[in-house]
Biopython code that builds the backbone (N, CA, C, O; Angstrom):
import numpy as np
from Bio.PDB.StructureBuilder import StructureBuilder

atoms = [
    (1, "UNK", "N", (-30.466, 22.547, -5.135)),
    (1, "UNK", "CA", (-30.108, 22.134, -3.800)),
    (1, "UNK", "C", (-30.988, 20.977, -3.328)),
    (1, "UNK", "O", (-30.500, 20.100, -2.616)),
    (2, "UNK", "N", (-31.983, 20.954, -3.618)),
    (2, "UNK", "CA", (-33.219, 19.692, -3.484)),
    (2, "UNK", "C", (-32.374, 19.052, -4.168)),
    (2, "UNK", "O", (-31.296, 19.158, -3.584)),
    (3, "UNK", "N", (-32.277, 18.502, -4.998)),
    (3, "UNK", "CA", (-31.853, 17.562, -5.630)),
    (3, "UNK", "C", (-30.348, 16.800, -5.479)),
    (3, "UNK", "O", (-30.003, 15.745, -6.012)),
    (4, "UNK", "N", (-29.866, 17.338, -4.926)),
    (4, "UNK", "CA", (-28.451, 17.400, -3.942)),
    (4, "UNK", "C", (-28.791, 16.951, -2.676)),
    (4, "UNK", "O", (-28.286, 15.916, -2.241)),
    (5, "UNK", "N", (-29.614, 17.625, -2.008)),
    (5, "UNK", "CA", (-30.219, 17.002, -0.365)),
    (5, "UNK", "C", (-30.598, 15.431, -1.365)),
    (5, "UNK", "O", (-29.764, 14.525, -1.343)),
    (6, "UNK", "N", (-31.501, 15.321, -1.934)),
    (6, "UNK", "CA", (-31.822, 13.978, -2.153)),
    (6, "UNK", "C", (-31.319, 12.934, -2.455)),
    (6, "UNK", "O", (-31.553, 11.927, -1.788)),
    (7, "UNK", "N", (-30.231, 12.901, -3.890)),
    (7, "UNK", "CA", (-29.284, 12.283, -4.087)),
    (7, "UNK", "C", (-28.275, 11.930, -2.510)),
    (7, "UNK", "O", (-28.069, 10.779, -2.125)),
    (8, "UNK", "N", (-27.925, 12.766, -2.022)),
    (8, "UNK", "CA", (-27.246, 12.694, -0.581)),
    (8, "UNK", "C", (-27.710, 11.916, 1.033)),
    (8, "UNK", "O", (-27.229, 11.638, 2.131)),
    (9, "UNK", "N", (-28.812, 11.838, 0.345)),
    (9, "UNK", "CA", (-30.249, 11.251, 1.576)),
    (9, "UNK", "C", (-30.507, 10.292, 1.229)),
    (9, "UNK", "O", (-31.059, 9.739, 2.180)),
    (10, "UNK", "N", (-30.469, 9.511, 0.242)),
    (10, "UNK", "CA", (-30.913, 8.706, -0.422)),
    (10, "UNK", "C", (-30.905, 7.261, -0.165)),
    (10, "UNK", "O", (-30.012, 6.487, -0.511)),
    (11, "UNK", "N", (-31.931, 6.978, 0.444)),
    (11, "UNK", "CA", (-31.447, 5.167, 0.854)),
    (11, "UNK", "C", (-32.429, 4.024, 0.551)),
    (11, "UNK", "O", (-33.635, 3.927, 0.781)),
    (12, "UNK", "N", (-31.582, 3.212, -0.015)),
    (12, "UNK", "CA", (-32.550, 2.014, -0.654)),
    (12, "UNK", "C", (-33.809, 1.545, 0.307)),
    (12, "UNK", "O", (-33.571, 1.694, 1.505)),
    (13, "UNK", "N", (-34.899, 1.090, 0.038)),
    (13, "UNK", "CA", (-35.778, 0.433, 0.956)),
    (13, "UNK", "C", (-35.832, -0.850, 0.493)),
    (13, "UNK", "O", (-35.833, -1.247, -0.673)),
    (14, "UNK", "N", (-35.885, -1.559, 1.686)),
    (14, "UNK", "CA", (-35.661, -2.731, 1.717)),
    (14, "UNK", "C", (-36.441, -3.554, 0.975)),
    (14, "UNK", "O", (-36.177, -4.732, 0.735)),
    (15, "UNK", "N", (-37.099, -3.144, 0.722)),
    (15, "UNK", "CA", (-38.234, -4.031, -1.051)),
    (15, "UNK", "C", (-37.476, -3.335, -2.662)),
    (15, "UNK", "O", (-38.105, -3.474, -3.711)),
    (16, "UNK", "N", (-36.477, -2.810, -2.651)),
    (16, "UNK", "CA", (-36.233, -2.301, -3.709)),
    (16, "UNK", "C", (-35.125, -3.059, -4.479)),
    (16, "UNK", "O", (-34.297, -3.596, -3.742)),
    (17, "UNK", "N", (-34.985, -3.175, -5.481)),
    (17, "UNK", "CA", (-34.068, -3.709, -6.295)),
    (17, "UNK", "C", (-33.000, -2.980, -6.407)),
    (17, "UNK", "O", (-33.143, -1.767, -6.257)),
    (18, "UNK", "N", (-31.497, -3.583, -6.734)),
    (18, "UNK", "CA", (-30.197, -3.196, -6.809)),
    (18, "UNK", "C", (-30.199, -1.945, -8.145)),
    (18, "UNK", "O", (-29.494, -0.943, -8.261)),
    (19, "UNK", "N", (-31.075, -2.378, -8.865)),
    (19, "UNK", "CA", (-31.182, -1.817, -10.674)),
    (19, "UNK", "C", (-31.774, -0.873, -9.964)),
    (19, "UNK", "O", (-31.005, -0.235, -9.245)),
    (20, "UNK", "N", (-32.904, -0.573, -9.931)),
    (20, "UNK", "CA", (-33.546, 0.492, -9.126)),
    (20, "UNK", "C", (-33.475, 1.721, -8.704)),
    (20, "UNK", "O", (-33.779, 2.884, -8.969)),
    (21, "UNK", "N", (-32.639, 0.618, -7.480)),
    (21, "UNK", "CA", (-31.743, 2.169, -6.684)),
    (21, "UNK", "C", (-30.956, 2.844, -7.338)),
    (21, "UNK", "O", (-31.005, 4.071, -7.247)),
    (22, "UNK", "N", (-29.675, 1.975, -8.482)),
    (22, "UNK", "CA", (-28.819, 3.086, -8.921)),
    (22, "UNK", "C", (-29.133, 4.009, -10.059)),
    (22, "UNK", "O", (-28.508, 4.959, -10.531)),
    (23, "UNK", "N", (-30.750, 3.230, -10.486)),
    (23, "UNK", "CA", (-31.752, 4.635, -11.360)),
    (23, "UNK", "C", (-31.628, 5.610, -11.080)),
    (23, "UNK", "O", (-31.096, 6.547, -11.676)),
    (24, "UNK", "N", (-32.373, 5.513, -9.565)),
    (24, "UNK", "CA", (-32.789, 6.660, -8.824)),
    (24, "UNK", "C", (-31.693, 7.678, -8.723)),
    (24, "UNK", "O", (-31.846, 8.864, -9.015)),
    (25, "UNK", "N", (-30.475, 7.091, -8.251)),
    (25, "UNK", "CA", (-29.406, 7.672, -7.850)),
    (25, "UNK", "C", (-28.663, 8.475, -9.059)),
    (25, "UNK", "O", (-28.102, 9.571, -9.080)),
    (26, "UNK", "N", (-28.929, 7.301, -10.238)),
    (26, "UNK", "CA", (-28.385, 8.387, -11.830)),
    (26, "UNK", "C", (-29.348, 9.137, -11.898)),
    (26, "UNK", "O", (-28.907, 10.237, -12.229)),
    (27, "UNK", "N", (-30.991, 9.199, -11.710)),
    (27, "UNK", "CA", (-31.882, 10.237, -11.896)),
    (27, "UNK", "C", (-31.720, 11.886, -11.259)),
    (27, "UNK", "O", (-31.805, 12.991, -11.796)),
    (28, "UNK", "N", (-31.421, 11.392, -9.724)),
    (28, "UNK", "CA", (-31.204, 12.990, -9.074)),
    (28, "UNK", "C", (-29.312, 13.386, -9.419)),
    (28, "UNK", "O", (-28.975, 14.527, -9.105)),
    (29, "UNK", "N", (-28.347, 12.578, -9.951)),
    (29, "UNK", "CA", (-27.312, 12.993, -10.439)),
    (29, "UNK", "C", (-27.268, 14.170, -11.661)),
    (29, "UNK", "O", (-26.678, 15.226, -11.888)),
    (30, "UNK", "N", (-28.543, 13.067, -12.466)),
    (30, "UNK", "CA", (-28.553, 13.804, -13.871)),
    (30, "UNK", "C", (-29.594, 15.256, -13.837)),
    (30, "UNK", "O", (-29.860, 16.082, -14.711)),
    (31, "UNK", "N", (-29.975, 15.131, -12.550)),
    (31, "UNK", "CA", (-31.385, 16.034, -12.547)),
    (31, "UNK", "C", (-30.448, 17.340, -12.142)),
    (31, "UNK", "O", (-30.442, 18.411, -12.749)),
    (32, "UNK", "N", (-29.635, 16.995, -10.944)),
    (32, "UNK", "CA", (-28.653, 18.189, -10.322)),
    (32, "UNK", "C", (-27.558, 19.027, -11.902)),
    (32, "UNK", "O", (-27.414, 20.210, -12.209)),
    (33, "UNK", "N", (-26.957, 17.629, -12.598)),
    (33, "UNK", "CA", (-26.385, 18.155, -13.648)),
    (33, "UNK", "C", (-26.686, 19.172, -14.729)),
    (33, "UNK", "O", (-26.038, 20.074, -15.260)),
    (34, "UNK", "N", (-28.280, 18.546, -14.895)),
    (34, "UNK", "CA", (-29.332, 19.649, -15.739)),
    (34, "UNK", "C", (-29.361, 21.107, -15.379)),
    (34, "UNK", "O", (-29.553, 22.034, -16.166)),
    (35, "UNK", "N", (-29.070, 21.214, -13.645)),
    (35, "UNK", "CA", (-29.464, 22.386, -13.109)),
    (35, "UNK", "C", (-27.865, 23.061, -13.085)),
    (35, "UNK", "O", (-27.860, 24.279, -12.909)),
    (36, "UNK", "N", (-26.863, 22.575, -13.201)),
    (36, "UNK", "CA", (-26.070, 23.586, -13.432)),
    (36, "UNK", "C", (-24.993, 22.816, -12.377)),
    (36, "UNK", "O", (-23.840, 23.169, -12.626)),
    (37, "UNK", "N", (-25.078, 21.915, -11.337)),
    (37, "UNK", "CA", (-24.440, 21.277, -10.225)),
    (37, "UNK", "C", (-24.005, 20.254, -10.972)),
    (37, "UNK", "O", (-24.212, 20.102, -12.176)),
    (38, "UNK", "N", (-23.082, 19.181, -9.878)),
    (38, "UNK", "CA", (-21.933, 18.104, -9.968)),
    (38, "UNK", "C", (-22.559, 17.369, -8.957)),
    (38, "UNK", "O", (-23.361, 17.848, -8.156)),
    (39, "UNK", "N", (-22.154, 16.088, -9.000)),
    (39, "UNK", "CA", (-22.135, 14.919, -7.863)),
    (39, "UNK", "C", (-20.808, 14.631, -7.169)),
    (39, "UNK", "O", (-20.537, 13.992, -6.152)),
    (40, "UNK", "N", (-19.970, 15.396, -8.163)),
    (40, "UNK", "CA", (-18.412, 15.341, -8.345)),
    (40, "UNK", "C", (-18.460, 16.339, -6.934)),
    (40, "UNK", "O", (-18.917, 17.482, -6.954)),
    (41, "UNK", "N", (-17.758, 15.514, -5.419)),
    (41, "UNK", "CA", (-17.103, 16.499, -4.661)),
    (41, "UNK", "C", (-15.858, 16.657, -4.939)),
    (41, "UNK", "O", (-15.336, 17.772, -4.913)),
    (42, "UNK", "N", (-15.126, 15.428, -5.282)),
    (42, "UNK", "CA", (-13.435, 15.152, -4.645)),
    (42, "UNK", "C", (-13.485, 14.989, -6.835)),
    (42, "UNK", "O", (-14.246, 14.198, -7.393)),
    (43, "UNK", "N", (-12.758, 15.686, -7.414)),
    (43, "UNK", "CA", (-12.282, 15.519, -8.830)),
    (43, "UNK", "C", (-10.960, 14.240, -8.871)),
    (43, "UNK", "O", (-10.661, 13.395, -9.715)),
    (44, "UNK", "N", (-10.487, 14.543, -7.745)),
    (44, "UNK", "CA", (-9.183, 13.067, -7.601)),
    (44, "UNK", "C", (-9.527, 12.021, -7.011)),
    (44, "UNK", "O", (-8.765, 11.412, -6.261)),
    (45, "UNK", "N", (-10.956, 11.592, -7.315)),
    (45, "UNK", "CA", (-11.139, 10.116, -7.021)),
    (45, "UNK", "C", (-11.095, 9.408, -8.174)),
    (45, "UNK", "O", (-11.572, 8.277, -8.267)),
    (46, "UNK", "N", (-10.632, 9.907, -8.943)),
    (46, "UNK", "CA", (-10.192, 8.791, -10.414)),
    (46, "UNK", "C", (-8.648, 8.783, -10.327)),
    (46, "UNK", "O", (-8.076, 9.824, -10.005)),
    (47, "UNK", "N", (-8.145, 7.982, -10.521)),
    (47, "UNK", "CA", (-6.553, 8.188, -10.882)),
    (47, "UNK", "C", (-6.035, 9.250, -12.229)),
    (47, "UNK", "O", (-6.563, 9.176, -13.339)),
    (48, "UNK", "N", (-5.261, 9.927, -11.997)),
    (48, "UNK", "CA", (-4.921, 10.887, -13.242)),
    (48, "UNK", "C", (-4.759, 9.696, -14.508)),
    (48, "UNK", "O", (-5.169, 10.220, -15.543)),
    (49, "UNK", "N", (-4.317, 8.327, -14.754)),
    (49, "UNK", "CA", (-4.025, 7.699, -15.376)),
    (49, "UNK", "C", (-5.307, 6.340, -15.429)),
    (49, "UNK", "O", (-5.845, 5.875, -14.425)),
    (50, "UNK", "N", (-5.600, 5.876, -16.961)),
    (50, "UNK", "CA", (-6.642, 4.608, -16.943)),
    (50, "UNK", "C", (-5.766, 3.350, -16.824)),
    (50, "UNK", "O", (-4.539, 3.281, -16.890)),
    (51, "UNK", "N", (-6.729, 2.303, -16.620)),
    (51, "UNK", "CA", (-5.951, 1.137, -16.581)),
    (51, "UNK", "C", (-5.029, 0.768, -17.228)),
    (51, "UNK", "O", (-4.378, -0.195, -16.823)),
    (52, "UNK", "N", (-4.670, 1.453, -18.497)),
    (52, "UNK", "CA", (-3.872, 1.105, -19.770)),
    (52, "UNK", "C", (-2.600, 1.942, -19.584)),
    (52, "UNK", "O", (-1.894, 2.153, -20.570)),
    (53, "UNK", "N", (-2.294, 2.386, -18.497)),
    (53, "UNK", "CA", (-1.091, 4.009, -18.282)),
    (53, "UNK", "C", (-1.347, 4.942, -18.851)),
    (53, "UNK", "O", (-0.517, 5.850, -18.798)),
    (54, "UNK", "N", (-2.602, 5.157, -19.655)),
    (54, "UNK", "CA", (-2.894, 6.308, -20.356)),
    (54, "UNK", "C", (-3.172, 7.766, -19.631)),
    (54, "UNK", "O", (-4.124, 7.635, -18.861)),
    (55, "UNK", "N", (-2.896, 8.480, -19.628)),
    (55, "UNK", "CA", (-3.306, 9.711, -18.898)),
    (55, "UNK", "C", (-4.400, 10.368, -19.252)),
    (55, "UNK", "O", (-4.563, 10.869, -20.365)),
    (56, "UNK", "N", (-5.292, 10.404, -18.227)),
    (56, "UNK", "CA", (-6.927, 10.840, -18.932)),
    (56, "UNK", "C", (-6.982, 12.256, -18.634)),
    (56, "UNK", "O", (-6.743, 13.084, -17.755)),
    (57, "UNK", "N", (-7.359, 12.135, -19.652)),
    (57, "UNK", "CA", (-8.105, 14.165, -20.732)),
    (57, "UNK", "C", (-9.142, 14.499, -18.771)),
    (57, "UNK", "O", (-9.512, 13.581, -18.039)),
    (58, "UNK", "N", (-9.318, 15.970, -18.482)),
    (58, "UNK", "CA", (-10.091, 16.136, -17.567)),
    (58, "UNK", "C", (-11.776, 15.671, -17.491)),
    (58, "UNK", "O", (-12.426, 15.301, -16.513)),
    (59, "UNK", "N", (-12.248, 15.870, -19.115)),
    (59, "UNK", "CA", (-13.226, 15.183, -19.181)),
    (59, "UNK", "C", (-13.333, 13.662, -18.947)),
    (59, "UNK", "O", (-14.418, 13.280, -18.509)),
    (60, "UNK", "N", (-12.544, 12.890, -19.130)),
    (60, "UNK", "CA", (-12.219, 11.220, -18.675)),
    (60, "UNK", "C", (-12.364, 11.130, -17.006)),
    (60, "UNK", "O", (-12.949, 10.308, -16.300)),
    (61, "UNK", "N", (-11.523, 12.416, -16.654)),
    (61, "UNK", "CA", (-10.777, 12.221, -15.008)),
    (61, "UNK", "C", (-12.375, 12.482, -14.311)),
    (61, "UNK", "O", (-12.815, 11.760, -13.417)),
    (62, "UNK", "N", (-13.174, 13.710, -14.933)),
    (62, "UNK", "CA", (-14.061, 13.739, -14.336)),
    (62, "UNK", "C", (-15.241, 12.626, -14.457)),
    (62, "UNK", "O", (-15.952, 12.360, -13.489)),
    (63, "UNK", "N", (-15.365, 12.117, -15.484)),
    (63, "UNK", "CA", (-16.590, 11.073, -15.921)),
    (63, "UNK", "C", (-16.382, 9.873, -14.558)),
    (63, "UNK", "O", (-17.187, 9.494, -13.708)),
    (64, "UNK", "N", (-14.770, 9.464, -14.839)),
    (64, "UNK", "CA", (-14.378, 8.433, -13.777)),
    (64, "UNK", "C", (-14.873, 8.755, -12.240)),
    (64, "UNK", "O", (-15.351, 7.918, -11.475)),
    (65, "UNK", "N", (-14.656, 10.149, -11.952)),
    (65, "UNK", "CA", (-15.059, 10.547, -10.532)),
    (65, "UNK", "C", (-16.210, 10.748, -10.120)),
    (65, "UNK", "O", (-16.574, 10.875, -8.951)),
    (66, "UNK", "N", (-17.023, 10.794, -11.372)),
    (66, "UNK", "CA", (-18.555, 11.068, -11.475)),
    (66, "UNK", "C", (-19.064, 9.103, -11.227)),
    (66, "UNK", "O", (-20.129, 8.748, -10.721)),
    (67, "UNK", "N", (-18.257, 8.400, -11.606)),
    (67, "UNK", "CA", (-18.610, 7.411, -11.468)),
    (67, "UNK", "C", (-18.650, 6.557, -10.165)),
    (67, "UNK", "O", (-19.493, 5.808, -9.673)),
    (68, "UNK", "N", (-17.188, 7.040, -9.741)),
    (68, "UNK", "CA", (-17.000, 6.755, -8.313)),
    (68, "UNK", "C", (-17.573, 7.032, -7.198)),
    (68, "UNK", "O", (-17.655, 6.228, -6.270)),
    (69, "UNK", "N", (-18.154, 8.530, -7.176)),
    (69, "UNK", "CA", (-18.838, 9.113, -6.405)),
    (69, "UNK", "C", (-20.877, 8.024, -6.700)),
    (69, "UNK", "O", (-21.608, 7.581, -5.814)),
    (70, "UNK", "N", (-20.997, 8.004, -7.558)),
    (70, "UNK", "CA", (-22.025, 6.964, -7.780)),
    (70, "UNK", "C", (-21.970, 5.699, -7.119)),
    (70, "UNK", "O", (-23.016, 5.142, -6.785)),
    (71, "UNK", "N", (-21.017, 5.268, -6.930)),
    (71, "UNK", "CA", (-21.092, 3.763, -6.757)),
    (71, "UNK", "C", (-20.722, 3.920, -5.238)),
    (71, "UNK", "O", (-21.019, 2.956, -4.531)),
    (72, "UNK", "N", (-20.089, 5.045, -4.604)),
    (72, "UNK", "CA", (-19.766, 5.322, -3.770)),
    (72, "UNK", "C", (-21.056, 5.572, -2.629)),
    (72, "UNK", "O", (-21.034, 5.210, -1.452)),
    (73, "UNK", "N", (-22.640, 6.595, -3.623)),
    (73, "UNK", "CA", (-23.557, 6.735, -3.045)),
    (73, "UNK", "C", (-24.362, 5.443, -3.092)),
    (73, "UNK", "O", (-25.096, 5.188, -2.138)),
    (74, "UNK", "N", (-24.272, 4.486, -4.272)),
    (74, "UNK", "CA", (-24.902, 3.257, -4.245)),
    (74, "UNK", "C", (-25.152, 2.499, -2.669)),
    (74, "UNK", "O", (-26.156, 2.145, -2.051)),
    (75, "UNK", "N", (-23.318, 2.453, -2.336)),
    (75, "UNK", "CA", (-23.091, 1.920, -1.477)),
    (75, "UNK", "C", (-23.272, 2.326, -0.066)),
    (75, "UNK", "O", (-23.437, 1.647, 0.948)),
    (76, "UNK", "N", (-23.214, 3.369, -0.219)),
    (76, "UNK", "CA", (-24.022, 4.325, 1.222)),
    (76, "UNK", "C", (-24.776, 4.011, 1.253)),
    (76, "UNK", "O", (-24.947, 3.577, 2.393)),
    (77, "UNK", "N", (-26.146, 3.769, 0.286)),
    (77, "UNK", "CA", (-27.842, 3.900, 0.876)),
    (77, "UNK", "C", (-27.984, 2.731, 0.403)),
    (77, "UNK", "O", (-29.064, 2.618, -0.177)),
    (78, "UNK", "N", (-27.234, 1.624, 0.399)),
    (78, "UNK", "CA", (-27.975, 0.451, 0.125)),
    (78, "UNK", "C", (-28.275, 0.121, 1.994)),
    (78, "UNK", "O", (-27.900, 0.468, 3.114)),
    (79, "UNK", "N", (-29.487, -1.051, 1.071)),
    (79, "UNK", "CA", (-29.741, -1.645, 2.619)),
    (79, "UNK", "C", (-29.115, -2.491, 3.245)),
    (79, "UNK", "O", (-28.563, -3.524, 2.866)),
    (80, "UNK", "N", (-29.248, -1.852, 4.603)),
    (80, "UNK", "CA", (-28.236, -2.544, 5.528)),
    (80, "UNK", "C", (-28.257, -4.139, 5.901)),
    (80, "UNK", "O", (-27.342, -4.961, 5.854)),
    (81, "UNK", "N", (-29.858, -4.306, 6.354)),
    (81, "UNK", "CA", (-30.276, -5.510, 6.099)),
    (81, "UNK", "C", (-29.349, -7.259, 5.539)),
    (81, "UNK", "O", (-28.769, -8.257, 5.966)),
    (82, "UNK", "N", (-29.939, -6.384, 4.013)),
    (82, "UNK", "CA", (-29.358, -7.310, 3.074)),
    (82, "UNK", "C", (-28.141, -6.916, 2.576)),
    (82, "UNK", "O", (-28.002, -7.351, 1.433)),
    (83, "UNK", "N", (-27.256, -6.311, 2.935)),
    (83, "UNK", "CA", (-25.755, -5.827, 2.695)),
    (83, "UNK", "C", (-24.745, -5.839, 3.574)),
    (83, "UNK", "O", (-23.529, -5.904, 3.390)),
    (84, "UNK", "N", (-25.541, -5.751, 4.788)),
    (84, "UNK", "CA", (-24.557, -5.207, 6.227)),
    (84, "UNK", "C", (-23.373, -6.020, 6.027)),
    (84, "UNK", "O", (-22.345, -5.474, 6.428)),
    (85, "UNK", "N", (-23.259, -6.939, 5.623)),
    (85, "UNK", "CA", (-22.360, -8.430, 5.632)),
    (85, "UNK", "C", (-20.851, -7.451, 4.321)),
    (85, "UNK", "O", (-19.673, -7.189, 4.566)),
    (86, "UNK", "N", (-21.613, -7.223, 3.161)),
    (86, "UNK", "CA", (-20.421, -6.478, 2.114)),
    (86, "UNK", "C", (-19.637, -5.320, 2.982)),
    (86, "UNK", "O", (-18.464, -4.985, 3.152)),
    (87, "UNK", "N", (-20.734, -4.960, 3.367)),
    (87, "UNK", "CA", (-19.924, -3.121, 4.005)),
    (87, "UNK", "C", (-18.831, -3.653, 5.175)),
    (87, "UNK", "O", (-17.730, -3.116, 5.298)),
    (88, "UNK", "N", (-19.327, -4.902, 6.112)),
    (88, "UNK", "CA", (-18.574, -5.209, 6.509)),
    (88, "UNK", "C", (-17.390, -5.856, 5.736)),
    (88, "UNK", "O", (-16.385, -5.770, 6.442)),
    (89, "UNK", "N", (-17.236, -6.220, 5.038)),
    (89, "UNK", "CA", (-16.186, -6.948, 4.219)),
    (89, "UNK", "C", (-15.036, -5.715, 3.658)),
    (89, "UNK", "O", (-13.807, -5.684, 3.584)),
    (90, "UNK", "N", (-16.065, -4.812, 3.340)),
    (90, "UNK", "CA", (-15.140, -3.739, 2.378)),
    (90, "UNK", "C", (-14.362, -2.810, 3.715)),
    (90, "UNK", "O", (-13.340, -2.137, 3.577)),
    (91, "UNK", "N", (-15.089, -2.970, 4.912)),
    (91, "UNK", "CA", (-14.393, -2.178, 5.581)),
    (91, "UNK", "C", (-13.211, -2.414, 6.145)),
    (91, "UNK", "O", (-12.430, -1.626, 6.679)),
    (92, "UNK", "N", (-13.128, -3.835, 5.945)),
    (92, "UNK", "CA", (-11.774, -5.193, 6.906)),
    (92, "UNK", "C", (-10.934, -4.859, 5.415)),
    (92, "UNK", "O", (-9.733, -4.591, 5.457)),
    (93, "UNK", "N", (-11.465, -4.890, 4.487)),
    (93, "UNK", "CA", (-10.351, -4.862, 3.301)),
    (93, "UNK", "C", (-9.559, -3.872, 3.576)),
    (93, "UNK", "O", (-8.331, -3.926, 3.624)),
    (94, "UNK", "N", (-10.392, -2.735, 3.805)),
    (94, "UNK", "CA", (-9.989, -1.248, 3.575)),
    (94, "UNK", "C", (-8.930, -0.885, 4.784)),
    (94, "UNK", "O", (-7.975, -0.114, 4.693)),
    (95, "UNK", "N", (-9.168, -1.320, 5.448)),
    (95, "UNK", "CA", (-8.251, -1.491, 6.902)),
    (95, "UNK", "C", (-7.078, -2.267, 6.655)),
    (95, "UNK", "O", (-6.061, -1.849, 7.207)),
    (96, "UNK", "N", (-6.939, -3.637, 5.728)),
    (96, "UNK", "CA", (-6.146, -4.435, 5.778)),
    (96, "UNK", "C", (-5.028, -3.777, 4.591)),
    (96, "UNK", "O", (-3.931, -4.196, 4.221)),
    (97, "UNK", "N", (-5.794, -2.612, 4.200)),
    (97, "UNK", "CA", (-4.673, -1.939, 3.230)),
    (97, "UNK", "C", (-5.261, -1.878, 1.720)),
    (97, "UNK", "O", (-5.187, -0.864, 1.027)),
    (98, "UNK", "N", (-5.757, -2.891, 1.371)),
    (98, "UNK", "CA", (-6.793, -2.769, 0.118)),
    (98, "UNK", "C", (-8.077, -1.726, -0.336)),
    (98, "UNK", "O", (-8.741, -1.391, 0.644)),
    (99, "UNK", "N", (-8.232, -1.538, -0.760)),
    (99, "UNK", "CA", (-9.354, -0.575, -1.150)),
    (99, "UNK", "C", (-10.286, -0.918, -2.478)),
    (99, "UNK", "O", (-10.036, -0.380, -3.557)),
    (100, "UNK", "N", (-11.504, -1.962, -2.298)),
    (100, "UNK", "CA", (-11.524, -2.580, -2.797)),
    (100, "UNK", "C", (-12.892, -1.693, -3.249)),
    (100, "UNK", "O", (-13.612, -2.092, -4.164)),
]
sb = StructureBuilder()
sb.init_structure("model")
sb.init_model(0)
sb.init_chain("A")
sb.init_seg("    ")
for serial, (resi, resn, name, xyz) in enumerate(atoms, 1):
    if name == "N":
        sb.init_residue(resn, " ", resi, " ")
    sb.init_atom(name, np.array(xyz, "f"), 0.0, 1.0, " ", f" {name:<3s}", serial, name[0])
structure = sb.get_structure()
């Protein structure tokens, strides 16, 4: 559960590098995984199908969602600072119908 609060809490500081943070973020992923937990909330944030129309095996569907949910927390705890400008961008996309 520590390791879940943390991964979940988790926010870049503003002296930290992009590489860095998503260490950290694969570190308490892989640390929770060790213990028996997922990062995986939502299993249907991958498409049932890969870019190719292929239909992915559950182990694929989950790796993909394991991935999403990563890049997903990346983007949560990055800094606002030096980002505020993307989050704003992704959020006008996301509104304009895109989901980028």
């Amino acid at each position: 559960m520590d390791a879940h609060q943390r991964f979940l809490s988790y926010r870049q500081s503003n002296s930290q590098m992009v590489e860095d943070n998503g260490c950290q973020l694969t570190l308490w992923s892989d640390t929770m995984e060790h213990h028996g937990g997922s990062i995986i909330t939502n299993p249907n944030l991958a498409d049932a199908t890969n870019s190719d129309g292929r239909i992915r095996t559950t182990a694929e569907r989950n790796e993909a969602s394991r991935q999403e949910t990563l890049a997903m927390a990346l983007l949560r705890g990055a800094d606002q600072t030096r980002y505020g400008t993307l989050f704003d961008y992704l959020a006008n996309q996301f509104a304009s119908g895109r989901d980028k």
